[in-house]
Backbone bond lengths (Angstrom), bond angles and torsions (degrees), N, CA, C in turn:
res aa  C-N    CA-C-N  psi(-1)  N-CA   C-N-CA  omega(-1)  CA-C   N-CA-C  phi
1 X - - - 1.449 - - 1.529 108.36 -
2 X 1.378 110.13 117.01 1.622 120.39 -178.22 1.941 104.81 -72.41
3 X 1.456 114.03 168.17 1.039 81.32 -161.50 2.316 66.24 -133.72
4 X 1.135 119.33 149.25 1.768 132.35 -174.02 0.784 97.39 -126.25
5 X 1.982 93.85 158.58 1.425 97.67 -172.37 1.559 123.19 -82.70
6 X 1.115 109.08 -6.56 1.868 127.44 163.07 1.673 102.36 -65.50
7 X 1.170 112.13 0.07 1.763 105.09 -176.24 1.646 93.29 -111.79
8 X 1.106 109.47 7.71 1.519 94.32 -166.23 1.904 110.54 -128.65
9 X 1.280 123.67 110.13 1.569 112.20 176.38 1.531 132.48 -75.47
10 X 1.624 90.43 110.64 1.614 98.96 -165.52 1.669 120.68 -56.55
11 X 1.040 84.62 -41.40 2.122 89.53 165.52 1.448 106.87 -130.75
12 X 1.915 103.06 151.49 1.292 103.31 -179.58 0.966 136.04 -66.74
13 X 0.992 148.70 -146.67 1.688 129.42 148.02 1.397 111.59 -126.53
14 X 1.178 109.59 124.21 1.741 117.16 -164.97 1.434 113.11 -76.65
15 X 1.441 124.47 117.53 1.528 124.86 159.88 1.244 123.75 -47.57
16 X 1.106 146.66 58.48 1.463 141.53 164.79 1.377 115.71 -17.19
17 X 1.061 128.08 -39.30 1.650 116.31 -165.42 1.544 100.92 -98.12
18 X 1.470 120.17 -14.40 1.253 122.44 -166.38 1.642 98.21 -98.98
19 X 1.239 120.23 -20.40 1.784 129.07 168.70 1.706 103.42 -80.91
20 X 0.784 125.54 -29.25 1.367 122.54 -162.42 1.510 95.41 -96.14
21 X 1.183 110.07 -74.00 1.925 110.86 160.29 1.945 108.31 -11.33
22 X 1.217 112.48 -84.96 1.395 118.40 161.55 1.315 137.93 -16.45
23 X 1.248 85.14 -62.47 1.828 100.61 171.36 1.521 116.17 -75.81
24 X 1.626 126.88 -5.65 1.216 129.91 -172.10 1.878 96.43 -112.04
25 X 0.857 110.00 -27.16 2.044 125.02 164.92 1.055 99.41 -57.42
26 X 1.246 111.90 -71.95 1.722 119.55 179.26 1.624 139.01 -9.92
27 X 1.564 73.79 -68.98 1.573 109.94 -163.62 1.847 88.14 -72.24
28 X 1.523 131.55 -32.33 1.538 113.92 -136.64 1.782 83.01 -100.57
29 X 1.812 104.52 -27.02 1.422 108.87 -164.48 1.820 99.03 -64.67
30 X 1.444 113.94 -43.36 1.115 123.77 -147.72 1.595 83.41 -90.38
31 X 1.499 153.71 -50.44 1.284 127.71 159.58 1.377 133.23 -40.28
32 X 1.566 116.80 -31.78 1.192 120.15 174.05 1.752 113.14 -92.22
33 X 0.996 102.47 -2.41 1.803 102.86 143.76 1.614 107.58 -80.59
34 X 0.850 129.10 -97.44 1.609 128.80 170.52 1.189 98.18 6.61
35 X 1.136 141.27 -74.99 1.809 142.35 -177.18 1.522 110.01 -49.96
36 X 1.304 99.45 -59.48 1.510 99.81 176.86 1.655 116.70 -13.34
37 X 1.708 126.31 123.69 1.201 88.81 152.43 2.232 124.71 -96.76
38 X 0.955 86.65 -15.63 1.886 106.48 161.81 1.336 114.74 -86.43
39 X 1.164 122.27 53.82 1.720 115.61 171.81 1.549 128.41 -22.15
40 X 1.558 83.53 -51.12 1.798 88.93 -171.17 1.355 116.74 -77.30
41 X 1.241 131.08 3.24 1.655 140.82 -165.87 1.716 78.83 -95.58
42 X 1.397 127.13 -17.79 1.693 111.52 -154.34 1.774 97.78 -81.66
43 X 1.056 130.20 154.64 1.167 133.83 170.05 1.744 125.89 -114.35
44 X 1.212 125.30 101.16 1.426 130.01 -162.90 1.489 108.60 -36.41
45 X 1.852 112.24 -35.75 1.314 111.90 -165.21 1.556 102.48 -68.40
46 X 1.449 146.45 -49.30 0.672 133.25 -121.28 1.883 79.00 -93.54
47 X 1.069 156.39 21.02 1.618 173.60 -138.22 1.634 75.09 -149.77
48 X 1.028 126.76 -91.60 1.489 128.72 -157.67 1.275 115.20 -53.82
49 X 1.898 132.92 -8.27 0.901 157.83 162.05 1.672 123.52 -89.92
50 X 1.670 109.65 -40.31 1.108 104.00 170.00 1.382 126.67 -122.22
51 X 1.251 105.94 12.08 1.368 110.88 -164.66 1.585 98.07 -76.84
52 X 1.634 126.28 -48.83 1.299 131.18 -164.51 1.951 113.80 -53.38
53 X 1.786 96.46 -40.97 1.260 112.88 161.86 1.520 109.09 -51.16
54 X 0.981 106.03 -63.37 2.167 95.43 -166.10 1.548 100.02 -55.90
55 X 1.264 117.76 -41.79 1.662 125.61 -150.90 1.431 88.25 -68.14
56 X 1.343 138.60 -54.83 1.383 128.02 171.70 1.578 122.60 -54.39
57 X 1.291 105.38 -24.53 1.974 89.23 165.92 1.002 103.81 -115.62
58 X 1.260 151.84 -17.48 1.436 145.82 151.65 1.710 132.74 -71.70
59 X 1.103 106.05 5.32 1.528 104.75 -161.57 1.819 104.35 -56.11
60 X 1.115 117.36 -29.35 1.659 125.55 -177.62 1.307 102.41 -71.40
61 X 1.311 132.97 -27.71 1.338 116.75 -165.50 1.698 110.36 -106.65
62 X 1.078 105.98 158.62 1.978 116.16 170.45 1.371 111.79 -34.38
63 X 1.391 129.52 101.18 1.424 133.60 176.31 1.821 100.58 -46.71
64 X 1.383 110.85 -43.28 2.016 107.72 -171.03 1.293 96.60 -93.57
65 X 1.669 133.01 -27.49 1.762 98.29 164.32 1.408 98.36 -87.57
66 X 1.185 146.06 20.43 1.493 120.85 158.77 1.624 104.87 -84.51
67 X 1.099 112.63 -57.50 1.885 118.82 171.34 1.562 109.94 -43.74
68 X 1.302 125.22 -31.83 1.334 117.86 171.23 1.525 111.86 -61.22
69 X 1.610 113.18 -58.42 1.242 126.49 -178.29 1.469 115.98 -57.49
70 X 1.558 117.28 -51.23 1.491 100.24 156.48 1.043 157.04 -22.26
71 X 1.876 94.33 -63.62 1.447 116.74 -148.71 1.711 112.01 -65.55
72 X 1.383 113.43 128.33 1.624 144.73 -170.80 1.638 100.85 91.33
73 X 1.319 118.20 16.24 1.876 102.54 174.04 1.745 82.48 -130.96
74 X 1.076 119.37 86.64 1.661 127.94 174.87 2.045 92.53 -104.07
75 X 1.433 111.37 -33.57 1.859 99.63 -172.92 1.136 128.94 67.18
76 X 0.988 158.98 -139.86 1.072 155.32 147.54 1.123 118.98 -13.75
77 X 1.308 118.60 -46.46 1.751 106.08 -165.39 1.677 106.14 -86.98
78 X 1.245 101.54 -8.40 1.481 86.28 159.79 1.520 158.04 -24.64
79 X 1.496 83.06 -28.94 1.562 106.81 175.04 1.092 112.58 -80.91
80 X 1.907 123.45 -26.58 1.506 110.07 -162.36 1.931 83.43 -108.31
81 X 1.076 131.94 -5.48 1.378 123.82 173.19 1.320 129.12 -53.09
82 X 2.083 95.64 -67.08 1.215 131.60 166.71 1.539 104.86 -89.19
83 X 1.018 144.49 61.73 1.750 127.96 175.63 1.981 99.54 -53.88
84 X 1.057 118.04 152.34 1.472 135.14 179.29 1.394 110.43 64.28
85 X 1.572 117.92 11.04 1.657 105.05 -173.82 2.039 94.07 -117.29
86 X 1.016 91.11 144.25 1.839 103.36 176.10 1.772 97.17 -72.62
87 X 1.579 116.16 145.79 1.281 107.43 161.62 1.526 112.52 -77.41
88 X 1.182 104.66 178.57 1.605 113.56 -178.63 1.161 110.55 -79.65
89 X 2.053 124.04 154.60 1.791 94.02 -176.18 1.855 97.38 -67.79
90 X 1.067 151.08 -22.52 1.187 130.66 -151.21 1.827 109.81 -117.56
91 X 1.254 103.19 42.62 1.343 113.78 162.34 1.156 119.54 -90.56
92 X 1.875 111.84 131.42 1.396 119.49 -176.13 1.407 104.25 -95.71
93 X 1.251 115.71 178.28 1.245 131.39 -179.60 1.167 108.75 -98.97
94 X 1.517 126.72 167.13 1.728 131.82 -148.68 1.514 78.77 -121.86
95 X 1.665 79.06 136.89 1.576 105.78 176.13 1.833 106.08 -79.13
């Protein structure tokens, strides 16, 4: 079986909502590093865990004033942020 160039797609076809999604993760993970004052305790997964969550109720608003407004009320995902760190007793949960 020969294989033509009608068999073959010359460009990919770009996800728009899945680039924009990304680029709005990005921006909130990489401000809420900036805040961080322990960077390296932060864990990328728990971004790859919660980021998809915020991006669906936040997608309208500022990814770095949402990470400002967050940052220390992550909730639950605390665990996959910080893995091995206890939360604080007075951590809220993410809106």
């Amino acid at each position: 079986m020969s294989t033509t160039a009608e068999d073959i797609d010359p460009a990919p076809t770009t996800n728009h909502a899945l680039t924009e999604a990304l680029a709005w993760i990005s921006k909130f993970a990489h401000a809420w590093k900036a805040i961080e004052p322990a960077p390296r305790s932060l864990s990328i997964d728990g971004f790859i865990i919660w980021g998809p969550v915020l991006y669906e109720k936040h997608k309208g608003d500022d990814p770095v004033k949402l990470a400002q407004q967050l940052f220390g009320k992550s909730g639950a995902y605390f665990r996959y942020l910080y893995p091995g760190r206890k939360p604080s007793a007075g951590a809220e949960l993410a809106s």
